[in-house]
C-alpha positions in Angstrom: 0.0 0.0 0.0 1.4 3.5 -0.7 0.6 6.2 1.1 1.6 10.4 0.4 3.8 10.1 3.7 5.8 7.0 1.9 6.1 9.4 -1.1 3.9 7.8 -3.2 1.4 9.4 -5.6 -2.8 8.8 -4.9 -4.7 8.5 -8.4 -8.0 9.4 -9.6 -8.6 8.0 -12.9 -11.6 10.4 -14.7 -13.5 8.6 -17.7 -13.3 5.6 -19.8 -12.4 6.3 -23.5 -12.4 3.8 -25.7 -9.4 3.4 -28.4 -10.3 4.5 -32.0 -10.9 0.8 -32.7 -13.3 0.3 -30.6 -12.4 -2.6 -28.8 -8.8 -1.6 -26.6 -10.1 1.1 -23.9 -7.1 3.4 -23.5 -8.4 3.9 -19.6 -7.3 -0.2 -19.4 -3.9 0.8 -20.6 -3.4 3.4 -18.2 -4.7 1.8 -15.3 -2.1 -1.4 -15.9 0.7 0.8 -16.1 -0.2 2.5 -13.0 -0.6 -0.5 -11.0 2.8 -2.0 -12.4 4.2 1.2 -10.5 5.4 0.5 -6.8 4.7 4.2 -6.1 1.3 4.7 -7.6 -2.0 3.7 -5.8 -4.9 4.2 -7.2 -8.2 4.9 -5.1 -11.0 5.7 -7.3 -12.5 5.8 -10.8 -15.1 8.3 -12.1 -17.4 7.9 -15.4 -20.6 9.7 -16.9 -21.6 5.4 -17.0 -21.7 4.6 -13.5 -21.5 0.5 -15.1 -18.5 1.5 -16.9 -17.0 2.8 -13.8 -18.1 -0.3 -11.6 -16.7 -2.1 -14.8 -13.5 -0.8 -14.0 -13.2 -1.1 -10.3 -14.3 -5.1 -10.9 -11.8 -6.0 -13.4 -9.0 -4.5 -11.5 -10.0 -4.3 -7.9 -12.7 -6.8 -7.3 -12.2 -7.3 -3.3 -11.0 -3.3 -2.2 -13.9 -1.8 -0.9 -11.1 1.5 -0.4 -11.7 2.0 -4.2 -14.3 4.3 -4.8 -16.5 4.9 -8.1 -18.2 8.2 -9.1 -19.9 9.3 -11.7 -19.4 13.0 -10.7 -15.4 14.0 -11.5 -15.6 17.0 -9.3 -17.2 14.8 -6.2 -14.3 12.4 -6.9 -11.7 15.4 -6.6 -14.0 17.0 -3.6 -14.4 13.8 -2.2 -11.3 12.3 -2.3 -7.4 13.0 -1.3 -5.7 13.0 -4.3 -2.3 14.2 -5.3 -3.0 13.3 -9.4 -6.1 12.6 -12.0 -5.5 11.0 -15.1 -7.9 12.5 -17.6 -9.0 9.9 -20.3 -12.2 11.6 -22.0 -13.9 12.6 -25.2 -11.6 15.6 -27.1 -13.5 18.9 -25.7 -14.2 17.8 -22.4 -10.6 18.1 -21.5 -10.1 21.8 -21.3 -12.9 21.9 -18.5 -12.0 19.1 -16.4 -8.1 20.0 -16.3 -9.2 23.2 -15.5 -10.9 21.8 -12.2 -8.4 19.7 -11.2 -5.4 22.0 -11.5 -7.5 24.5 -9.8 -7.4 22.2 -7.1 -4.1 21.5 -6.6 -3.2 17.7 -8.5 -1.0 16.9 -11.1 -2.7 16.0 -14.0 -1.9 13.9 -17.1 -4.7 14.0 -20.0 -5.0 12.0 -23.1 -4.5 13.4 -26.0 -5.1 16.1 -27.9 -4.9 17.9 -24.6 -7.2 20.8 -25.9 -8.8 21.7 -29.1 -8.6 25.5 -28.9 -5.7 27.1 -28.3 -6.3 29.5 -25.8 -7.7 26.8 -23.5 -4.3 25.1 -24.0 -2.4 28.5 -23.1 -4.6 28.9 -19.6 -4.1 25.4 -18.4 -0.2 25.9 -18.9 -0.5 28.8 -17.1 -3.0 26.8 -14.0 -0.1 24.1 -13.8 2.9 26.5 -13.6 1.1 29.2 -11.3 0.2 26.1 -8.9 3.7 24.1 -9.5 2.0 21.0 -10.5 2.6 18.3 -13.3 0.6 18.8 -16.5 1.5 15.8 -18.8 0.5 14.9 -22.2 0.3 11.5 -22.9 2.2 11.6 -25.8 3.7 7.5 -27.0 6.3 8.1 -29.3 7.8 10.5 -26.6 8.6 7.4 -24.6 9.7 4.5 -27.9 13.3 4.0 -27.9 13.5 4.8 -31.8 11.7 8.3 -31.2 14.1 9.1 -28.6 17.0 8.1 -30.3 16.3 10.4 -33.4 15.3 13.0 -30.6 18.5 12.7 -29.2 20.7 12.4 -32.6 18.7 15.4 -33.7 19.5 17.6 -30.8 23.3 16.9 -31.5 23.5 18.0 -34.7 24.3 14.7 -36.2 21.9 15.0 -39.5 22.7 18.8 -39.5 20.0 21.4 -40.1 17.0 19.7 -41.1 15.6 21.3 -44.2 12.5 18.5 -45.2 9.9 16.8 -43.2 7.9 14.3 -45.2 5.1 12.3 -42.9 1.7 10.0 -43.4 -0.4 8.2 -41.6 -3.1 5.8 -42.9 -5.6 4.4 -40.4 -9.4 2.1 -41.1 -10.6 5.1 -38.4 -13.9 5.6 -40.2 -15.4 2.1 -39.9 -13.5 1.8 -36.2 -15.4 4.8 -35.4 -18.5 4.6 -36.7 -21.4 5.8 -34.7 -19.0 7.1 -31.1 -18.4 10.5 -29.8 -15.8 10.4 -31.9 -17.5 11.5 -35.4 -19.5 14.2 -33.1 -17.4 17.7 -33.6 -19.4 18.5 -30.3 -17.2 16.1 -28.5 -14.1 15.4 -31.0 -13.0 18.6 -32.2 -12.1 17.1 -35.4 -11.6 14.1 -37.0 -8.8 12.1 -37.6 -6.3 14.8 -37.6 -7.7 15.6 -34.2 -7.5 12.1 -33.1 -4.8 9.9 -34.3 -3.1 12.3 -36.3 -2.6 14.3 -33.7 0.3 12.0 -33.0 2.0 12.3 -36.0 1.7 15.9 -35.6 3.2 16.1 -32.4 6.1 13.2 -33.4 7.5 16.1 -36.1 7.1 18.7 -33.8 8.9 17.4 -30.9 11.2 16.0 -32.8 12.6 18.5 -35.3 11.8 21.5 -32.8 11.0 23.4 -35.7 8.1 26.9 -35.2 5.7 26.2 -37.9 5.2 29.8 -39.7 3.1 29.2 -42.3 0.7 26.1 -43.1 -1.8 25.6 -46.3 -4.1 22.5 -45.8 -7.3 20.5 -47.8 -9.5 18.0 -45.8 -12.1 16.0 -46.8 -15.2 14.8 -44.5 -16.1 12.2 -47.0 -19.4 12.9 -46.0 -19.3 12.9 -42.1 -19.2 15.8 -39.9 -15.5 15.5 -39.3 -12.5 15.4 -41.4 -11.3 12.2 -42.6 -8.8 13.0 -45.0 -6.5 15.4 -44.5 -2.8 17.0 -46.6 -1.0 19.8 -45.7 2.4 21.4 -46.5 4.2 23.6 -43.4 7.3 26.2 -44.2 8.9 26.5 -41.0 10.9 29.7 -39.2 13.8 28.3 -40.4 12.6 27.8 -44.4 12.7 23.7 -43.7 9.4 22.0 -45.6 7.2 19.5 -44.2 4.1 17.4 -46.2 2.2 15.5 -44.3 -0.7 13.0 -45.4 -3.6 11.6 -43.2 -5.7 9.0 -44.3 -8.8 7.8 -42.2 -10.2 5.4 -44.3 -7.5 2.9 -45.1 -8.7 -0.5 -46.5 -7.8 -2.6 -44.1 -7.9 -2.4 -40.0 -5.2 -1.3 -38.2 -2.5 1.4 -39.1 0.4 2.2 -40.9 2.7 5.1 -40.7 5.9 6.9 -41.9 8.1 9.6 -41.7 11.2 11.3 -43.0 13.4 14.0 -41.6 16.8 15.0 -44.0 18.9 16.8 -43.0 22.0 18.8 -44.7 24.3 16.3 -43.0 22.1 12.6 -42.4 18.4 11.8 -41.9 16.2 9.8 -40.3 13.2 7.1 -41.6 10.9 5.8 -39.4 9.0 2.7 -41.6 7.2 0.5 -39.8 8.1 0.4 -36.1 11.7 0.7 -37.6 14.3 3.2 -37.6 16.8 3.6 -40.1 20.0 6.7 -40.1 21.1 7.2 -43.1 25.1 9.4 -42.5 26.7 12.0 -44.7 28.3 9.0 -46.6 25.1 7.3 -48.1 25.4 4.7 -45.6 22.4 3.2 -43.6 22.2 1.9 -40.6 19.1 0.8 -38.0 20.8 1.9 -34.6 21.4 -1.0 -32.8 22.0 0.6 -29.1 18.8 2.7 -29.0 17.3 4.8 -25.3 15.4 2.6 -22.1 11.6 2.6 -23.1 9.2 4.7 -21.0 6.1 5.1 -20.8 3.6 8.5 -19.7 2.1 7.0 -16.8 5.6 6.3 -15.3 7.3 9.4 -16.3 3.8 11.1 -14.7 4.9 9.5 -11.6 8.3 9.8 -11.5 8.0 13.6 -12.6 5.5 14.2 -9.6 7.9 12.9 -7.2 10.4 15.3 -8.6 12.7 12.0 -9.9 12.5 12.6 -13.6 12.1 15.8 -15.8 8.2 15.9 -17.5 9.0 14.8 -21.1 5.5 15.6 -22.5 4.7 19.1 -20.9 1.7 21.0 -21.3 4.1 23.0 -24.0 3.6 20.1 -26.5 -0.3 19.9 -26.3 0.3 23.9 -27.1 2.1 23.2 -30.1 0.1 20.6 -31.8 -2.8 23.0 -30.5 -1.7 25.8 -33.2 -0.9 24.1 -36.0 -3.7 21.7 -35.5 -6.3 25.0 -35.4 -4.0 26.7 -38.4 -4.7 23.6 -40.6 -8.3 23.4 -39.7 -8.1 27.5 -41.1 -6.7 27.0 -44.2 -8.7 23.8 -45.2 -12.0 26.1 -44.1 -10.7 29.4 -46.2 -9.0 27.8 -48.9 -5.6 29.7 -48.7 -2.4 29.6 -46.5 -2.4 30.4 -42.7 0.3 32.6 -41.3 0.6 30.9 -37.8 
C-alpha cells in the first residue's frame, strides 16, 4: 500500500475512453501501467456510465472496498485525497475538467489532444505553472526507444539542419469509429487529424523543434461531420518544408505510418516500427543501441515525485494546438495560414 507520507502518488482516474478501434479502452492501458508502478496507488474511478466505472473497479479491484467509483469528476476530486487525476475523455471535455483539477491542486496527465482550442491550452499551462504541479500529455512516441534516439541524434546536430519533413499516416478510423463521440465535432473537435493524427503531428514537432510559420491545408469529410482525409504542407521559421498526409479510411484495420526528416548532413526514416539513419556517406544503418523505453504513466509518476524531468509538458499539447487549429483554417478558407 502506498501512502503520500511514503512518497507515493494517490490517483483518480476520470472517464473511460475507448481506443479508435473500438475494442482496446485506453483507460485499461493506463490503469495497468499504474498498478505496475510500486509508487502509484490508485483509489477511485469516475465515469458519466456509473456500469463502466463499476466495470473498471471489478476487473482490476474486485475485493477493495477503499476504491471508490463516481460518476461525478468533481465529487471524486472534492471527495477524495488526491495528489494526481488522469484524464482519459472525449476531445473537448478536456479543457474543463483539467481546469478543475489543477485548480485544485493535483498533477494531472490527459490524453490526448490535450485541448482543441488554443487558448484553452495556453490557460491550463499557465494553471499548472502558477500552482507548481505536473501537467502531462500522454504523448507515446515520446517514450519509444526509436523516437528518442532520433530526438536525441537530432538535438546533437548529427543529420545537421533539417531542411524537409515528409510524414503520413493511414488508419481504417472511419469504420472503427462509426457511430461514437468520436464523429461528433461537439465532443471530438475534429476528426482524424484531431485524433490519431494528432500523434504524428506532435512526433514532427517534438522531434525537429521546428516553429511552424506558415501552413496551407485540404481535408475531406467524405461525407461525415468531421475530417477524414487530411494533406498539408508547413514552411517552418527556419525555411525547412514538411508534407504530411492523413488517411482515415485505409482499407484494411489497423495502421500504418511513416516519416522522413533530411537533414544537410544525415536523416532519419521511421517505416514501420523501424528506424533507419542514413550518414553524410550514403550509408544506412538501423541503430542497434537505442534509449530505455518509458512510458507516460511512469514518467507522470516519477515527474511528480520530482525524480525525472516531465518529457511531454503541457508545452507540446500547445504546439500541436496551433498548428492543429491553423490547418483546420486554411482547409475552411481555402488559402495559407500565417501561424
Amino acid at each position: 500500500m502506498v501512502s503520500k507520507s511514503q512518497g507515493g502518488v494517490i490517483f483518480g482516474i476520470l472517464g473511460g475512453e475507448s481506443g479508435a478501434d473500438g475494442r482496446g479502452e485506453v483507460s485499461v492501458m493506463h490503469t495497468k501501467r499504474l498498478m505496475a508502478i510500486p509508487e502509484a496507488k490508485i483509489v477511485a474511478f469516475a465515469d458519466v456510465v456509473k456500469e463502466r466505472a463499476l466495470k473498471r473497479k471489478e476487473e482490476f479491484f474486485p475485493r477493495n472496498n477503499d476504491v471508490f467509483v463516481f460518476t461525478d469528476y468533481k465529487e471524486m476530486i472534492n471527495k477524495i485525497d488526491l495528489d494526481a487525476v488522469e484524464i482519459i475523455t472525449p476531445h473537448t471535455l478536456h479543457f474543463s475538467q483539467c481546469l478543475y483539477a489543477l485548480e485544485a491542486g493535483l498533477n494531472v496527465l490527459v490524453e490526448k489532444p490535450m485541448t482543441t482550442e488554443v487558448s484553452h491550452a495556453r490557460k491550463l499551462i499557465e494553471i499548472a505553472k502558477a500552482k507548481k504541479r505536473v501537467l502531462l500529455v500522454s504523448y507515446q512516441r515520446h517514450y519509444l526507444p526509436i523516437f528518442r534516439y532520433a530526438k536525441q541524434v537530432i538535438e546533437k546536430g548529427e543529420i545537421g539542419e533539417i531542411k524537409l519533413v515528409s510524414a503520413f499516416l493511414a488508419q481504417g478510423w472511419r469504420r472503427m469509429v462509426e457511430g461514437q463521440w468520436r464523429v461528433d465535432p461537439a465532443l471530438s473537435g475534429g476528426g482524424e487529424l484531431m485524433d490519431s493524427g494528432s500523434h504524428l503531428v506532435d512526433a514532427i514537432l517534438w522531434l525537429t523543434n521546428l516553429k511552424p510559420r506558415e501552413v496551407m491545408a485540404f481535408v475531406d469529410n467524405a461525407d461525415l461531420k468531421v475530417d477524414v482525409f487530411s494533406s498539408f504542407s508547413i514552411k517552418f521559421e527556419n525555411g525547412a518544408l514538411a508534407s504530411v498526409a492523413i488517411c482515415g479510411d485505409m482499407p484494411a484495420r489497423g495502421m500504418r505510418e511513416g516519416l522522413a526528416i533530411w537533414g544537410t548532413k544525415g536523416a532519419l526514416y521511421f517505416q514501420e516500427g523501424k528506424l533507419f539513419h542514413q550518414f553524410s556517406n550514403g550509408d544506412v544503418k538501423e541503430p542497434c543501441c537505442l534509449p530505455a523505453p518509458s512510458d507516460p504513466d511512469t514518467n507522470f509518476v516519477r515527474a511528480i515525485l520530482g525524480k525525472e524531468r516531465n518529457e511531454s509538458p503541457g508545452e507540446c499539447g500547445l504546439k500541436v494546438a496551433e498548428l492543429t487549429s491553423a490547418i483546420y483554417k486554411s482547409a475552411r478558407e481555402g488559402s495559407k495560414v500565417v501561424i
